[in-house]
VOGU-3710 file (C-alpha; in Angstrom, 3 decimals, decimal comma):
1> xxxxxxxxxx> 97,000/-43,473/-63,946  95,397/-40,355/-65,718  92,437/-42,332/-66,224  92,008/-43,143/-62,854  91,746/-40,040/-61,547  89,672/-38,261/-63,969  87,179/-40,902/-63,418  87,729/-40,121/-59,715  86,809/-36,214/-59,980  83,970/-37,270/-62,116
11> xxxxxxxxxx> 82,433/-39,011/-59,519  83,429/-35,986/-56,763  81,524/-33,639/-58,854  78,237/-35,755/-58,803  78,378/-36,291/-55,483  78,605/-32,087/-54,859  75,881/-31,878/-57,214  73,311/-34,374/-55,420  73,949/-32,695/-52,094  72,897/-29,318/-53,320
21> xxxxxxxxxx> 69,477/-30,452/-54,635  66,325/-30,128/-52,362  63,672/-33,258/-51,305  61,151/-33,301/-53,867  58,614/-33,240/-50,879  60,237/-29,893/-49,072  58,329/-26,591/-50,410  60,284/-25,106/-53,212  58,927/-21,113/-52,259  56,384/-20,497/-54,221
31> xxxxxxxxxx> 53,472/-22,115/-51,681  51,746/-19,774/-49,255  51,743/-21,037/-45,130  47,844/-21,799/-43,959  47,539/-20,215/-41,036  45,227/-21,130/-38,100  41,679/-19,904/-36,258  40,355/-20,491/-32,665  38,206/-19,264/-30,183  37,877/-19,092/-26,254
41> xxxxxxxxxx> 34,825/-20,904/-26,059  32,505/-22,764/-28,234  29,539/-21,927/-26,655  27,779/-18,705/-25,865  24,657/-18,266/-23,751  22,775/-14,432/-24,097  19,602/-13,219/-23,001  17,011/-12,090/-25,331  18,102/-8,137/-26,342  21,327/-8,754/-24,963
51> xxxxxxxxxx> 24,842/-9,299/-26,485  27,903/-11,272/-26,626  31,311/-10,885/-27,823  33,101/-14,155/-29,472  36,396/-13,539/-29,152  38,512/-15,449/-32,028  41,945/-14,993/-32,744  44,066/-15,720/-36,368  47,895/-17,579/-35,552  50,665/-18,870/-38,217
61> xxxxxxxxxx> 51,275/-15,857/-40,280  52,052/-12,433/-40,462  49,731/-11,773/-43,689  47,190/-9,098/-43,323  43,994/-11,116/-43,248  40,161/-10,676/-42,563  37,843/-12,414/-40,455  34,396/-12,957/-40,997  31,351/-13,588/-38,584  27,918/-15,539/-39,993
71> xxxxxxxxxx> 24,766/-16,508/-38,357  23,051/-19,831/-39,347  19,673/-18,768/-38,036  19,182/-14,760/-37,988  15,838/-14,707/-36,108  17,607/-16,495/-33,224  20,741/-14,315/-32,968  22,693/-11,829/-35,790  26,282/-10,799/-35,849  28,460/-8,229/-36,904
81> xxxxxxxxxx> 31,708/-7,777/-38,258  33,557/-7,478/-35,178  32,421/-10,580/-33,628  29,155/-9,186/-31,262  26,359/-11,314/-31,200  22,932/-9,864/-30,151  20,050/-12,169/-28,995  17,096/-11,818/-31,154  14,649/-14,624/-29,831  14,446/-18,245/-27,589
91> xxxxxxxxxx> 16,722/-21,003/-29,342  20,122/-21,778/-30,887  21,875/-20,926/-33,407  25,817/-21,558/-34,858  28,225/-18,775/-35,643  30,404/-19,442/-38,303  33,882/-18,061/-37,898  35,779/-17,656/-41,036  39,025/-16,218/-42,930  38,367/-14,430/-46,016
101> xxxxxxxxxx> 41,347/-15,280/-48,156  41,136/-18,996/-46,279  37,688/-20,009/-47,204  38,465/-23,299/-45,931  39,917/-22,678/-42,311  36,867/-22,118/-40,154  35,453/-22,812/-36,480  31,872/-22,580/-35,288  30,584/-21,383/-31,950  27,130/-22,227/-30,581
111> xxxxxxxxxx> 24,536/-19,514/-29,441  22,078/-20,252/-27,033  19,822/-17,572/-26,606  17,676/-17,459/-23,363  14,182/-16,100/-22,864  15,317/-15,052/-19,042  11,595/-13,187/-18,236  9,650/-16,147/-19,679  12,329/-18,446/-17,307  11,692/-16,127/-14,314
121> xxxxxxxxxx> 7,822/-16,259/-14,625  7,876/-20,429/-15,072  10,412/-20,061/-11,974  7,898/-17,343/-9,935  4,668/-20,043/-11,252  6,642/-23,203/-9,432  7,336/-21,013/-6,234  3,446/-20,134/-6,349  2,555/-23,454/-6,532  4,352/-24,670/-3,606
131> xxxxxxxxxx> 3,526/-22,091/-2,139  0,115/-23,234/-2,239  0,525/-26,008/-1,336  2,300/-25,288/1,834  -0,957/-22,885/2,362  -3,325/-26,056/1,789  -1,258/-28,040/4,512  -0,886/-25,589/6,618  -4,571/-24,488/7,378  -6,972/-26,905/9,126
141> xxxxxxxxxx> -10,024/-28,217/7,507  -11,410/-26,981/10,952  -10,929/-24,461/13,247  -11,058/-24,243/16,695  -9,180/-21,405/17,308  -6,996/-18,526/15,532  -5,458/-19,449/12,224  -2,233/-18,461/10,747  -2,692/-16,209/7,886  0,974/-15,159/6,684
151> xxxxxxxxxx> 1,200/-11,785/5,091  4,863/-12,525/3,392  6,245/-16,321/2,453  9,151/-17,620/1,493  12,028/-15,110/2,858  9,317/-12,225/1,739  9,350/-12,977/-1,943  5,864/-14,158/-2,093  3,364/-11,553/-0,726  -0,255/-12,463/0,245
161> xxxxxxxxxx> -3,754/-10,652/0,309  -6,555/-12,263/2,063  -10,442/-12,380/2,158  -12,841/-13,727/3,997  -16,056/-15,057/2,885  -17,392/-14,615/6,579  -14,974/-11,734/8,303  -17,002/-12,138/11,717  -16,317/-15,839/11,777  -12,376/-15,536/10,286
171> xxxxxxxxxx> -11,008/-12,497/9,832  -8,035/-11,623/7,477  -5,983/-11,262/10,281  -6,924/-15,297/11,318  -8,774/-14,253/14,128  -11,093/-17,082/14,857  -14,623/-15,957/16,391  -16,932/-19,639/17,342  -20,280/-19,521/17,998  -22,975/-21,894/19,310
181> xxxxxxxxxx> -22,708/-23,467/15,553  -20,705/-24,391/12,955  -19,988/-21,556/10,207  -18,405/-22,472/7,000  -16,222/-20,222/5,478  -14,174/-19,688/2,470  -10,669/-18,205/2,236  -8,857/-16,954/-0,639  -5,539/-15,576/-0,625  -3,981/-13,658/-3,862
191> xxxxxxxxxx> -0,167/-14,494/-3,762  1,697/-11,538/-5,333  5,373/-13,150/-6,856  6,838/-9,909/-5,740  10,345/-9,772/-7,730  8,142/-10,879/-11,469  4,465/-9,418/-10,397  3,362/-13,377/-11,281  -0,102/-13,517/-9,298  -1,586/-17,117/-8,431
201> xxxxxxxxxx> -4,831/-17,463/-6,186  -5,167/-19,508/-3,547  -8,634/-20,895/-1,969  -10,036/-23,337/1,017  -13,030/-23,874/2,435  -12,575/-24,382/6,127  -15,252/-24,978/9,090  -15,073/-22,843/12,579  -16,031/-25,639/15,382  -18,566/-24,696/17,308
211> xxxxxxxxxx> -18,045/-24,670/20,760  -20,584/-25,781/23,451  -20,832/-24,501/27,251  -21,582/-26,410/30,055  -24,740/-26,760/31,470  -25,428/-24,696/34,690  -28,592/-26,203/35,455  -28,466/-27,730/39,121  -25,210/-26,181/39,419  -23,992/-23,588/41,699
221> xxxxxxxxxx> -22,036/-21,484/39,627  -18,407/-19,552/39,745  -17,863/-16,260/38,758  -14,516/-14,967/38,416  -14,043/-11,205/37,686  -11,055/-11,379/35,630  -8,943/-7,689/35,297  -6,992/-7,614/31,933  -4,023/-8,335/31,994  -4,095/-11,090/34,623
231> xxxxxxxxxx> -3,239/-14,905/33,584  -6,232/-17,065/32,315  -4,713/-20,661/32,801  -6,370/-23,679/31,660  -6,196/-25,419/35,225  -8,494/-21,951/36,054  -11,104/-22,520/33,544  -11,584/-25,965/34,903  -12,739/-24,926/38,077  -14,991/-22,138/36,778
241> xxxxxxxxxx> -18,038/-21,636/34,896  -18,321/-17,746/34,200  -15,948/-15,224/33,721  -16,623/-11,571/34,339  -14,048/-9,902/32,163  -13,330/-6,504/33,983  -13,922/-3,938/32,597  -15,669/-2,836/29,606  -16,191/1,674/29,693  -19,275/3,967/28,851
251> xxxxxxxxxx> -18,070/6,372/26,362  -21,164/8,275/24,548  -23,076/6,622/25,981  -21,630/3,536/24,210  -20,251/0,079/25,290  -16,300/0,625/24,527  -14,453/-2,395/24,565  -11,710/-0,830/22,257  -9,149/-1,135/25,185  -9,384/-4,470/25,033
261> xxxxxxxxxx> -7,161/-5,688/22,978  -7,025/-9,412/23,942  -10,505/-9,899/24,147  -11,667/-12,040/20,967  -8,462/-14,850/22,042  -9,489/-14,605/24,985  -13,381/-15,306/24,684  -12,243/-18,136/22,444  -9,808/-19,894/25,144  -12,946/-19,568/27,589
271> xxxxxxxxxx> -15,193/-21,644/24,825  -12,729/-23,604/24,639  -13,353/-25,360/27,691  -16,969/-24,443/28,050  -16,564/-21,426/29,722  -19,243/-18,555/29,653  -17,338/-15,309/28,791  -19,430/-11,985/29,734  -18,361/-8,723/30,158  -18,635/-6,720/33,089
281> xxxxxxxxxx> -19,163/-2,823/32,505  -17,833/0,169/35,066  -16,129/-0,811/38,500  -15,331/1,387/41,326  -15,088/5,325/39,966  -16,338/4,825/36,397  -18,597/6,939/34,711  -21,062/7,430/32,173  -23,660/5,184/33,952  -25,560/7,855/35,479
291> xxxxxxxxxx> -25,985/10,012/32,039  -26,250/6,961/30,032  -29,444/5,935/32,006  -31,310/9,169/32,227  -32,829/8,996/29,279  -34,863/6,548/26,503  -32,551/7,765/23,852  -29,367/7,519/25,762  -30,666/3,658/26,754  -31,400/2,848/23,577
301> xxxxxxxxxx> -27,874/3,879/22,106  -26,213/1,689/24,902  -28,548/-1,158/24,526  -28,043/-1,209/21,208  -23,949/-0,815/21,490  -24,387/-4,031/23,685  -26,327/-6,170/21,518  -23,417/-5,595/18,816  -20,796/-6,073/21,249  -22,469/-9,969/21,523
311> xxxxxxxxxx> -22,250/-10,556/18,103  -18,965/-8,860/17,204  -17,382/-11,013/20,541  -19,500/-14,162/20,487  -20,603/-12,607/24,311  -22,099/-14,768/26,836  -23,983/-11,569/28,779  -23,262/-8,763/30,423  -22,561/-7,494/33,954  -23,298/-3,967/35,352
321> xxxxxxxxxx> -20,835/-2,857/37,995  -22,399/0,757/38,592  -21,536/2,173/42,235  -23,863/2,787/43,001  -26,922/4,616/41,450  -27,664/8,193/43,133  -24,094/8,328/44,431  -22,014/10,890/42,819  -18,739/8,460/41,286  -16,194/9,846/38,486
331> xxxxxxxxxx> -17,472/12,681/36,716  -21,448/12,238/37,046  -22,650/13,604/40,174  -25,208/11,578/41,263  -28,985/11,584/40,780  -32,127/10,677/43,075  -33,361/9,098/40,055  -30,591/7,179/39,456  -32,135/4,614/41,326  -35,529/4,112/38,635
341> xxxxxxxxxx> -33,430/4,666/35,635  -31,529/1,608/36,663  -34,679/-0,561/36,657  -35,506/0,929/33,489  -31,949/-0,006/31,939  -31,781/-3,377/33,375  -35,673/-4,307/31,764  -34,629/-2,764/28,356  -31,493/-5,042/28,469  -33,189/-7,943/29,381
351> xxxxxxxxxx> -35,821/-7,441/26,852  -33,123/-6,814/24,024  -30,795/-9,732/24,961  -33,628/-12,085/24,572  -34,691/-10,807/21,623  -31,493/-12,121/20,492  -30,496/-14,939/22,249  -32,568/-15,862/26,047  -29,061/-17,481/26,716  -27,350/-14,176/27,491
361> xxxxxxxxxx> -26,817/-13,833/31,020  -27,727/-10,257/32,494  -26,227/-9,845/35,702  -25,365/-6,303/37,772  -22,821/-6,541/41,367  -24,033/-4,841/44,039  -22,575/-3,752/47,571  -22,863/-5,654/50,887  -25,814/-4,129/53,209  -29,361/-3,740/53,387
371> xxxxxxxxxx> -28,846/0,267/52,800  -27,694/-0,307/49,423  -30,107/-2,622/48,640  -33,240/-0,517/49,693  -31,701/2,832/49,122  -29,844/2,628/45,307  -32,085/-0,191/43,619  -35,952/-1,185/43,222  -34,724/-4,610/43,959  -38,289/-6,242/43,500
381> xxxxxxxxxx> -38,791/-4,598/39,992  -35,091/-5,715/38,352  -35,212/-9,781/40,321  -37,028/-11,151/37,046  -34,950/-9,299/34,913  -31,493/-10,551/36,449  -30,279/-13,630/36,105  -27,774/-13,192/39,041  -27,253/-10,446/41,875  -23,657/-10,928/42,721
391> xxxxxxxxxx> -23,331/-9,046/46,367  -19,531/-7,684/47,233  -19,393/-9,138/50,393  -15,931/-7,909/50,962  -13,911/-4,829/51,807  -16,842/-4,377/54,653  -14,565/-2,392/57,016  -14,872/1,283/58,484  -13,198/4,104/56,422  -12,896/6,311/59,022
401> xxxxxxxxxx> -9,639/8,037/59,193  -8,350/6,524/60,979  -10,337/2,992/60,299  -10,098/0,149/63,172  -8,590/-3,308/61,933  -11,926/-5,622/61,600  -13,078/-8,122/59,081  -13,502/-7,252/55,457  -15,227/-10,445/54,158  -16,348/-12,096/57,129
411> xxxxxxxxxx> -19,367/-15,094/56,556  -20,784/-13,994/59,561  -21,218/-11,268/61,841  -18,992/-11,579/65,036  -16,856/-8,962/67,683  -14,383/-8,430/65,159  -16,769/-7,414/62,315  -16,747/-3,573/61,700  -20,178/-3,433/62,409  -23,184/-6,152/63,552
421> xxxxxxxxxx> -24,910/-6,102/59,994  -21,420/-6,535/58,101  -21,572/-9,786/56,915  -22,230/-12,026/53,743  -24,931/-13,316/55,767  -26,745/-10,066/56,524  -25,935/-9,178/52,767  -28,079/-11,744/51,693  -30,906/-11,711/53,826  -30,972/-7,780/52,740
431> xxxxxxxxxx> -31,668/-8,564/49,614  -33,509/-11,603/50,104  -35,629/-9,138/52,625  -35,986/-6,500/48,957  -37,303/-8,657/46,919  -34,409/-10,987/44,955  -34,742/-14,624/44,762  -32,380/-16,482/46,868  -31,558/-19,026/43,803  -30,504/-16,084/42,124
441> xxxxxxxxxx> -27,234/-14,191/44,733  -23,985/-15,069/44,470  -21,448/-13,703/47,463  -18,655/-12,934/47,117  -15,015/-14,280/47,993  -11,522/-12,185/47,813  -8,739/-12,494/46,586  -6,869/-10,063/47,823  -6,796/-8,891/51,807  -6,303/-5,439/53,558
451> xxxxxxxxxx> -3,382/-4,637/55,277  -2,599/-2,154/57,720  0,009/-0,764/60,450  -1,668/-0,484/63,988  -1,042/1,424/67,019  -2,320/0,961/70,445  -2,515/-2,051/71,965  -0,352/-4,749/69,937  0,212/-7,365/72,192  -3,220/-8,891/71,314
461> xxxxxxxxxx> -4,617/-10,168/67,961  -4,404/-6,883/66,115  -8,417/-6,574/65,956  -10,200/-3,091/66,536  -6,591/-0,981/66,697  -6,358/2,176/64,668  -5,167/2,188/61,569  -4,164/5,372/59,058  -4,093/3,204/56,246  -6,616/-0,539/56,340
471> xxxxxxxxxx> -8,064/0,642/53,625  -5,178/-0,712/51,392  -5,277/-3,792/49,610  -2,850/-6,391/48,907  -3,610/-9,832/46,387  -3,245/-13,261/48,048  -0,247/-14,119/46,362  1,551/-11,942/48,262  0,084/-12,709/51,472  0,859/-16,320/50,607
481> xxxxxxxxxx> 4,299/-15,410/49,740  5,183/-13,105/51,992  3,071/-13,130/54,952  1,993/-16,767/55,968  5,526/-18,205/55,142  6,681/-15,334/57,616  7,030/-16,836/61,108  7,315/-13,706/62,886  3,243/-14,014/62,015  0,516/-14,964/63,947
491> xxxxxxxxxx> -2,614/-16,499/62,097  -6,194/-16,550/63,705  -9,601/-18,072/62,429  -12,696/-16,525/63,726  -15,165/-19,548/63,962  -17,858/-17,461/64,661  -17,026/-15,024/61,205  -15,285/-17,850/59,518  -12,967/-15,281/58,644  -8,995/-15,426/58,831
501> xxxxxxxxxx> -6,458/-12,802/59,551  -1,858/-12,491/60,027  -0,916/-9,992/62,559  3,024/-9,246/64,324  2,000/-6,793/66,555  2,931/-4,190/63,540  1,301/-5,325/60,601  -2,097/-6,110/60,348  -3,928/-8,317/57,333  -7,545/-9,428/56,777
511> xxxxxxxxxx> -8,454/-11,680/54,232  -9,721/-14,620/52,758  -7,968/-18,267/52,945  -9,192/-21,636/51,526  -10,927/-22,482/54,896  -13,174/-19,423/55,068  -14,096/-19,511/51,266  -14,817/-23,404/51,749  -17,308/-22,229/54,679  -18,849/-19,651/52,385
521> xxxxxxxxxx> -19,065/-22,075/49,771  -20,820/-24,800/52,364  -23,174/-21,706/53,268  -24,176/-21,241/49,594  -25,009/-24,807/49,218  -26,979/-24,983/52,667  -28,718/-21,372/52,305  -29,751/-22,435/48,318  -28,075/-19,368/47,065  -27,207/-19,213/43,008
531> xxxxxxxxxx> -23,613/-19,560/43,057  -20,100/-17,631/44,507  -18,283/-15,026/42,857  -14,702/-13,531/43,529  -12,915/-10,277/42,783  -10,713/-11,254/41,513  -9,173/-14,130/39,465  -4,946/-12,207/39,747  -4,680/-12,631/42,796  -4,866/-16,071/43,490
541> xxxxxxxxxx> -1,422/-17,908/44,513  -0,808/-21,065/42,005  -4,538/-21,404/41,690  -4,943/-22,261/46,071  -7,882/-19,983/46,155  -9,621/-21,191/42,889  -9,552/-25,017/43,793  -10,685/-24,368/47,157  -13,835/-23,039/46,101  -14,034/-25,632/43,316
551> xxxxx> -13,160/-28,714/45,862  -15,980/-26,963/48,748  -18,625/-26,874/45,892  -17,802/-30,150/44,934  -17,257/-32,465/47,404
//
């Protein structure tokens, strides 16, 4: 029995001792614990001269430890102790992040430096290109009118400079000027990246049309005095051949057409559709005509402004509207020898037009009457230097105050005419009678009537009653509008004037309709005459007036 239990604590005590020894694989103390290293991103992107921070943090122990920071490739990017990475040139490099007393625990981060100016200028190059591009498609080969020349493209960032090879055919602006033949011309545009300064250049070589006008031989002409500002519709320029443009000023005894700041579209949308465009100088109350002509020197500066003016405009003539030599108007007073130095303007305009171009047309307007035509003109001495007299055969009433209702652009003479020589038809033989060819008047139609309130008798037509104020105008649009629609309106047609006039035993109106302009346009054709003109293009209603005349003369 004592044996067995010694041999029974024997084997106790051996268990005991086998439970108090450690694994042979568990550490026994004297090993150190690794610890670990990471970063927040393995990748780093810096522009040249700038910096970045890698930020790397040490985990799994407490021991006082230092990190350390190398660059693979110094001339790409360098770093410092603390981790900041400047960008020394275009490329990539690796950053090698390391533990001092670890050798072997390390991470890398890559560095990607960026050349951003050299990216911005490739970027500012591509917009530049298709930029160009855009130019290329955008400009015609040929022009037939104005041209878009953009100052700024692309939301501003791309700003252009432009020249012109030929400025008086395309200007910088794009202002198209066509002539009587083709003109090629070459633009260039600088385009100005404006964010990088990048410049690229841009050039084309583009052809103005020419345009041509149609022929007026065996024609009988329209004239339309146009006022600025009016419309100039297409359907319009169908149904005329010449357009007076109204009005160009005398300033210095220089053609001024500063004022007129439409005028080079506008000449071109007349060429457009064969259209001569001329320019018609003065008008009622203008001066400078009368100090202008007095003088060789004076001439000669005005000549010469006009000649210019033909070029600069592509010009298809010019039209003098003085009223009237000797006759004090404006600020000049009015000289007997008004009346020669007209002649003598009128040959040295003739003689420099030609010089230029025989084409020009040189044409003056000239009031109703045989008074005005032996009394302000040497008719005989300017017919071969006109091409057309165009006679105002309108606002032929009596401005007395106060003025009788009558006629203001009667055909013929009749009862109701304001006098037995105020008529188209005495206009005409007045000047036939002074020595202008008959192929060479135009008379004239109106677009616009007078109106006036009457007293006396106004249960009859309205004709020969006083009236304080006939001597106002109104346009046929609103007589059309307002006047014919207006039943409380009579209307009467003098067949023996061919003449038409609206009165309601109040209001009084005189004026011209399609029927009496299609009887002056029958006379024109029957008497040989040169052509018709109107004063003026405005006042026309939807273009009534204007196809009358056209339909008459064609028929």
């Amino acid at each position: 029995m004592k044996k067995i239990l010694i041999i029974i604590a024997f084997f106790c005590l051996l268990v005991i001792s086998s439970a108090c020894t450690p694994d042979n694989d568990d550490n026994d103390g004297d090993d150190p614990i690794v610890p670990t290293l990471s970063v927040s991103s393995e990748r780093l992107s810096i522009n040249i001269g700038e910096t970045g921070k890698i930020d790397a943090s040490i985990s799994g122990t407490t021991e006082m430890v230092t990190m350390l920071f190398t660059s693979l490739d110094t001339a790409v990017a360098t770093v410092d102790a603390t981790g900041l990475v400047t960008a020394v040139s275009e490329g990539e490099t690796v950053i090698e992040v390391t533990i001092s007393e670890y050798p072997d625990v390390k991470t890398t981060v890559t560095v990607t430096v960026i050349d951003a100016e050299k990216e911005a200028e490739q970027e500012a190059q591509e917009i530049i290109a298709a930029t160009i591009a855009e130019l290329d498609a955008m400009i015609p080969a040929t022009l037939s009118g104005n041209v878009e020349l953009p100052r700024f493209m692309r939301g501003y960032s791309i700003q252009l400079t432009w020249t012109s090879s030929k400025p008086s055919a395309v200007s910088t602006t794009g202002l198209v000027i066509r002539r009587k033949t083709d003109q090629s011309v070459q633009l260039q545009a600088v385009l100005k990246h404006m964010k990088t300064g990048i410049e690229g250049a841009f050039t084309k070589t583009v052809t103005v049309e020419k345009y041509e006008l149609r022929n007026l031989a065996g024609k009988k002409p329209v004239f339309a005095y146009y006022y600025q500002g009016s419309t100039l519709s297409d359907d319009d320029l169908d149904k005329i051949d010449v357009i007076n443009y109204s009005f160009g000023y005398i300033l210095n005894n220089q053609l001024s057409l500063t004022h007129l700041t439409n005028l080079a579209n506008l000449v071109n949308k007349a060429h457009s559709k064969g259209v001569r465009f001329v320019i018609s100088v003065g008008g009622w109350g203008a001066s400078g005509f009368s100090p202008m002509a007095a003088n060789p020197e004076n001439r000669a500066k005005f000549v010469q402004s006009v000649v210019k003016a033909m070029n600069d405009y592509a010009l298809d003539g010019i039209d003098l509207d003085w009223e009237y030599p000797t006759r004090p108007i404006g600020s000049d007073p009015g000289l007997p020898a008004d009346k020669v130095n007209f002649t003598y303007l009128v040959k040295e305009l003739r003689e420099a037009l030609d010089a230029v171009d025989q084409e020009y047309l040189l044409t003056a307007a000239f009031p109703a009457g045989s008074w005005g035509a032996n009394n302000y003109y040497e008719i005989n001495k300017i017919n071969d230097c006109l091409d057309y007299f165009h006679l105002m055969t309108y606002d032929m009433i009596s401005y007395d105050n106060p003025s009788r209702t009558s006629h203001h652009t009667n055909l013929y003479a009749s009862q109701y005419a304001s006098s037995s020589t105020a008529s188209a038809d005495s206009a005409v033989k007045a000047y036939v009678a002074a020595g202008a060819d008959k192929s060479k008047i135009t008379i004239g139609g109106a677009f616009y009537g007078h109106i006036g309130t009457v007293s006396g008798n106004t249960s009859g037509n309205g004709m020969g009653l006083p009236s304080v104020n006939f001597t106002e105008a109104i346009n046929f649009a609103r007589i059309h509008t307002e006047y014919l629609t207006n039943p409380a309106f009579t209307y009467y047609f003098d067949d023996v004037a061919k003449a038409a006039w609206l009165f309601d035993g109040t209001t009084f109106i005189s004026f011209d309709d399609p029927a009496s302009l299609a009887f002056k346009c029958e006379y024109v054709i029957d008497e040989g005459l040169g052509g018709i003109m109107f004063w003026q293009l405005g006042g026309d209603y939807n273009g009534v007036l204007v196809s009358a005349i056209y339909n008459a003369l064609n028929k």
